[in-house]
LOTORVO-206937 format. One record per residue (C-alpha): z, y, x; chain. Coordinates in steps of 0.05 Angstrom, whole numbers, plus 5000, padded with zeros to 4 digits. Each point is the difference from the previous one (the first is absolute). Example, Ala and Ser with C-alpha at 12.3 -4.5 7.8 and 13.67 -1.06 7.14 Angstrom:
REM residues 2
     z     y     x  cadena
  5156  4910  5246       A
  4987  5069  5027       A
//
This chain:
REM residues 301
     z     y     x  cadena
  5427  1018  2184       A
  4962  5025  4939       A
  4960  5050  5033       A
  4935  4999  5055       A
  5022  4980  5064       A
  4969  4990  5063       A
  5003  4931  5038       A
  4983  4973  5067       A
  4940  4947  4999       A
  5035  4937  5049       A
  4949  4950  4976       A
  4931  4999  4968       A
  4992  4923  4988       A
  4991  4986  4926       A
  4996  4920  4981       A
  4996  5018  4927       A
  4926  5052  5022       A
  5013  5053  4954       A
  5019  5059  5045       A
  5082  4977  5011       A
  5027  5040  5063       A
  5072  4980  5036       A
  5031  5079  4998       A
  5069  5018  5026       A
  5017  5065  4953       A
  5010  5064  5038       A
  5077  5019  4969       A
  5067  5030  5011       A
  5037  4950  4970       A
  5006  4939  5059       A
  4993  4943  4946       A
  4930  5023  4981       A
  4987  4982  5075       A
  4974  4931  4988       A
  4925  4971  4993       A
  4966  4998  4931       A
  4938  4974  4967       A
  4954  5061  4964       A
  4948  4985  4960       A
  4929  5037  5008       A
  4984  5055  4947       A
  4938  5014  5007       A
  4975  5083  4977       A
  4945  4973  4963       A
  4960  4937  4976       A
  5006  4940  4956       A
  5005  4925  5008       A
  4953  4985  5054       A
  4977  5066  5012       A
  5018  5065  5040       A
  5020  5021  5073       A
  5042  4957  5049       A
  5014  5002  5068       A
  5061  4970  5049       A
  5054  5041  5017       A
  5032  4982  5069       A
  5066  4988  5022       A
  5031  5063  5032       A
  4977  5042  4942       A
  5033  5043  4944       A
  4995  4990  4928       A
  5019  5029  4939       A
  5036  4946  4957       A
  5036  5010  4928       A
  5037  4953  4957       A
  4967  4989  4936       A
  5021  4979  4935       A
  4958  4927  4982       A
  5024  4993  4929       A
  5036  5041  4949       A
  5064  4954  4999       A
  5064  5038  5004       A
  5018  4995  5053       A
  4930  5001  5020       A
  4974  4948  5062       A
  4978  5040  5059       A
  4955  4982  5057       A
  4979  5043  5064       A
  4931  5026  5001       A
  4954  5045  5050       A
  4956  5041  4988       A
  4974  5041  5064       A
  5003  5011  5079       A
  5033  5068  5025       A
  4964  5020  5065       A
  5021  5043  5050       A
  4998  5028  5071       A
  5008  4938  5061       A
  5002  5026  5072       A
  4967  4958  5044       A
  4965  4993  5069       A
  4923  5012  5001       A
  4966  4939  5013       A
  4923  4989  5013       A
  4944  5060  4978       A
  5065  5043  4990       A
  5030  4994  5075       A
  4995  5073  5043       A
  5003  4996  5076       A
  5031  5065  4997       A
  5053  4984  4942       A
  5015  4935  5029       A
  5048  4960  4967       A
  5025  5053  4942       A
  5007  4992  4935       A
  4965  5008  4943       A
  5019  5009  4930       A
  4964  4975  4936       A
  5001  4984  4927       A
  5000  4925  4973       A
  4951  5018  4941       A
  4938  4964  5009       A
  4956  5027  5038       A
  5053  5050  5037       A
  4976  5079  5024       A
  4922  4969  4975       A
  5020  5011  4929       A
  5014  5068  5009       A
  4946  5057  5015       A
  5016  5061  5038       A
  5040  5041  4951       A
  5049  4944  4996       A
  4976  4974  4928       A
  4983  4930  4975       A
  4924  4993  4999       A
  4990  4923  5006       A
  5026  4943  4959       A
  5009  4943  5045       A
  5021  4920  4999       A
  5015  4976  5065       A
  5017  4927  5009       A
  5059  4985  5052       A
  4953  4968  5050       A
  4954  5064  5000       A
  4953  4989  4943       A
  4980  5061  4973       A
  4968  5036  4934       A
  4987  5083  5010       A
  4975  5034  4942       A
  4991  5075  5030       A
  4995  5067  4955       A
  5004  5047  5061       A
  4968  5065  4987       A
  5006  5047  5067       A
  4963  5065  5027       A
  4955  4984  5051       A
  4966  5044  5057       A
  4963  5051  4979       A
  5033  5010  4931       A
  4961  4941  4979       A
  5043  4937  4948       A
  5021  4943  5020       A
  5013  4943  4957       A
  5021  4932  5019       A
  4998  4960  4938       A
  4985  4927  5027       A
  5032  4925  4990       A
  5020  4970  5064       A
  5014  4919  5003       A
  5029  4983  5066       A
  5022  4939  5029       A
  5061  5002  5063       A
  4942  4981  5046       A
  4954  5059  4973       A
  4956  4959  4963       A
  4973  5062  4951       A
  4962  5008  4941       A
  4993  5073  4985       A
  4978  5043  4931       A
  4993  5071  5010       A
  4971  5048  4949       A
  5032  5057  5049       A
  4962  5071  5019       A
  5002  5016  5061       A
  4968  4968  5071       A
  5001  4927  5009       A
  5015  4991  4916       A
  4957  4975  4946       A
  4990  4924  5028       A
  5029  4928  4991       A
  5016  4973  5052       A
  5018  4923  5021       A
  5028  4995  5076       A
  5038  4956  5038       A
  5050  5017  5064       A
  4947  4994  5050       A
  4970  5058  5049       A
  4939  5002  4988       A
  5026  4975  4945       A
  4950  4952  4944       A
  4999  5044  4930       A
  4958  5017  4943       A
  4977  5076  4978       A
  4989  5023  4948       A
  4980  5078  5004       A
  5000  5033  4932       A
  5012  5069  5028       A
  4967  5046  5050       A
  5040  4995  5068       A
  4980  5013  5074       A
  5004  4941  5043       A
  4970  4948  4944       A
  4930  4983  4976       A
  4998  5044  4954       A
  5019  5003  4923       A
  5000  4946  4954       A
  4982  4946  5059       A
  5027  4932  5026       A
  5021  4978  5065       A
  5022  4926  5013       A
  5024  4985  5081       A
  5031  4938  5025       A
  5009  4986  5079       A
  4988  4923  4991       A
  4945  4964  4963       A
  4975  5031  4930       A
  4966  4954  4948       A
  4974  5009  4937       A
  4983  4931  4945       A
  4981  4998  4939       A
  5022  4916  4984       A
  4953  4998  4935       A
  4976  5061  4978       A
  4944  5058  5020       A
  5013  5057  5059       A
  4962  5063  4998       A
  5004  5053  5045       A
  4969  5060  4965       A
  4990  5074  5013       A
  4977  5040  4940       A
  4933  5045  4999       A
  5029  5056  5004       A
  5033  4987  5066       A
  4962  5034  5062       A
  5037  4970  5058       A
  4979  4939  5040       A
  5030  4930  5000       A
  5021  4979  5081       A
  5014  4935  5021       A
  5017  5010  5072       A
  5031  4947  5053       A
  5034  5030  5053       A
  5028  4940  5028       A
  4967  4946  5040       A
  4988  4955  4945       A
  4944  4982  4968       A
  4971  5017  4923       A
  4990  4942  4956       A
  4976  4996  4928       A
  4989  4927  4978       A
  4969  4983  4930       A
  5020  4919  5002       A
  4973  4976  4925       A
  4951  5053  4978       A
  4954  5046  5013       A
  5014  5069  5051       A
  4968  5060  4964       A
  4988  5074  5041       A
  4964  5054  4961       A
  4983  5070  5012       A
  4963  5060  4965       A
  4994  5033  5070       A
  4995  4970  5074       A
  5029  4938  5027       A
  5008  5004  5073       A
  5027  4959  5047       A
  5020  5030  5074       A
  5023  4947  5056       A
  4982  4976  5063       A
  4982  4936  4986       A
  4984  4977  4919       A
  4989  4924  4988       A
  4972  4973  4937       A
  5018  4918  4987       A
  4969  4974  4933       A
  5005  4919  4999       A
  4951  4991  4942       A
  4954  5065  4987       A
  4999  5075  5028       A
  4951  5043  4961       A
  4983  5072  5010       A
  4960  5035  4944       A
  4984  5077  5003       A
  4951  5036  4950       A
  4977  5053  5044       A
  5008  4980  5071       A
  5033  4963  5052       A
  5015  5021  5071       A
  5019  4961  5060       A
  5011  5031  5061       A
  5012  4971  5065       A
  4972  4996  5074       A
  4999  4922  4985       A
  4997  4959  4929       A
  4993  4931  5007       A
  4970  4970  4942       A
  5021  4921  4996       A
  5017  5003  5078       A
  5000  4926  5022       A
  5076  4965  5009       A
  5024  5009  5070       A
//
């Protein structure tokens, strides 16, 4: 057996950790039907570096026997070097399930990433690693026709975990591209937004958004926090409660600091003013209390 063969993956435990698969070769001849040991060849890296990933029993690899030294006769030891993929029949299960199809089945490829790789005129237009538990790296390079005659391009880098843990890079044209985004599998879900692009439905171009259904908080352990909005900016800064809870800023060591070239105002129904030491209350011009009663030093009840 001098040439490329195929072989039938039976085990995937390797004691010696550098790639070693248990394959039975796929052959005419009946003695070839026994369990052997291939060694991993790699396509491309060096010692310590490249790509990796487990192959699992049940699969189909491409195996040669290759010539380790150039004694006559030469020593040779079984190698693979790749994973043939093909089309598995199987029940739908989950998302893919049809009340009307009921129980039928469905047919699919075992490359990575199945049908998703493909776009719609059947051509390769993502390169994907997929990890057997359902870890998953999508680099897309989808260009479509939209409505309209309008372009379409889904170029993006998708990291997601089996649980749909996602972190999201898309440099795409189109509606809903041109963000990063950083979600996990809950609805509403907690993410981060980045909005590069111009897309209906968002705040707007080259905007933030950060949303979290539990508690948000923000520390800085040692160093300085600044929120700033630059002077060119024209829109207002909100701090609204919605909730039942109350607003608190504390200052605990130093001094509390509120500045204005405009108004200050303060609207509430009630507005109480505690100062344990001294309250002063300078104004250059004028001062104006209103009231139908001030008391003035009332006496202690």
């Amino acid at each position: 057996m001098n040439t490329f063969f195929l072989a039938y993956v039976t085990d995937s435990i390797d004691a010696t950790r550098t790639g070693e698969l248990t394959v039975v070769p796929i052959a005419k001849s009946p003695g070839y039907h026994v369990e052997k040991t291939a060694k991993c060849a790699t396509p491309f890296g060096g010692k310590g570096h490249g790509l990796f990933g487990p192959v699992t029993a049940s699969s189909t690899v491409v195996c040669a026997e290759v010539e380790v030294d150039a004694f006559d006769p030469p020593t040779k030891e079984l190698f693979w070097f790749g994973v043939v993929h093909k089309y598995e029949s199987f029940i739908p299960q989950g998302d893919k399930t049809s009340i009307l199809g009921g129980n039928e089945f469905y047919a699919d490829s075992t490359i990575p990433g199945g049908v998703d790789s493909y776009s719609s005129d059947d051509q390769a237009s993502k390169t994907i690693l997929k990890s057997p538990i359902g870890h998953k790296l999508e680099l897309s390079e989808i260009a479509e026709d939209g409505p309209n005659n309008t372009k379409v391009q889904k170029d993006y880098v998708l990291l997601t975990t089996n649980t749909n843990k996602r972190v999201l890079l898309d440099s795409g044209i189109g509606p809903g591209m041109d963000k990063i985004v950083i979600s996990d599998e809950k609805v509403p879900g907690n993410h981060i937004i980045i909005q590069t692009g111009k897309t209906d439905g968002t705040l707007g171009p080259e905007s933030m958004l950060i949303e979290c259904t539990g508690n948000m908080h923000i520390n800085s352990r040692s160093g300085q926090l600044d929120i700033n909005v630059d002077p060119n900016s024209k829109s207002n800064i909100n701090i609204i409660n919605e909730g039942t809870g109350d607003v608190t800023m504390q200052c605990r060591q130093g001094d509390t600091y509120i500045t204005s070239q405009g108004l200050i105002k303060v609207d509430s129904t009630d507005v109480q003013v505690n100062a344990s030491n001294t309250l002063e209350l300078n104004a250059e011009t004028s001062m104006t209390l209103k009231a139908p009663r001030i008391d003035l030093n009332p006496p202690e009840e």
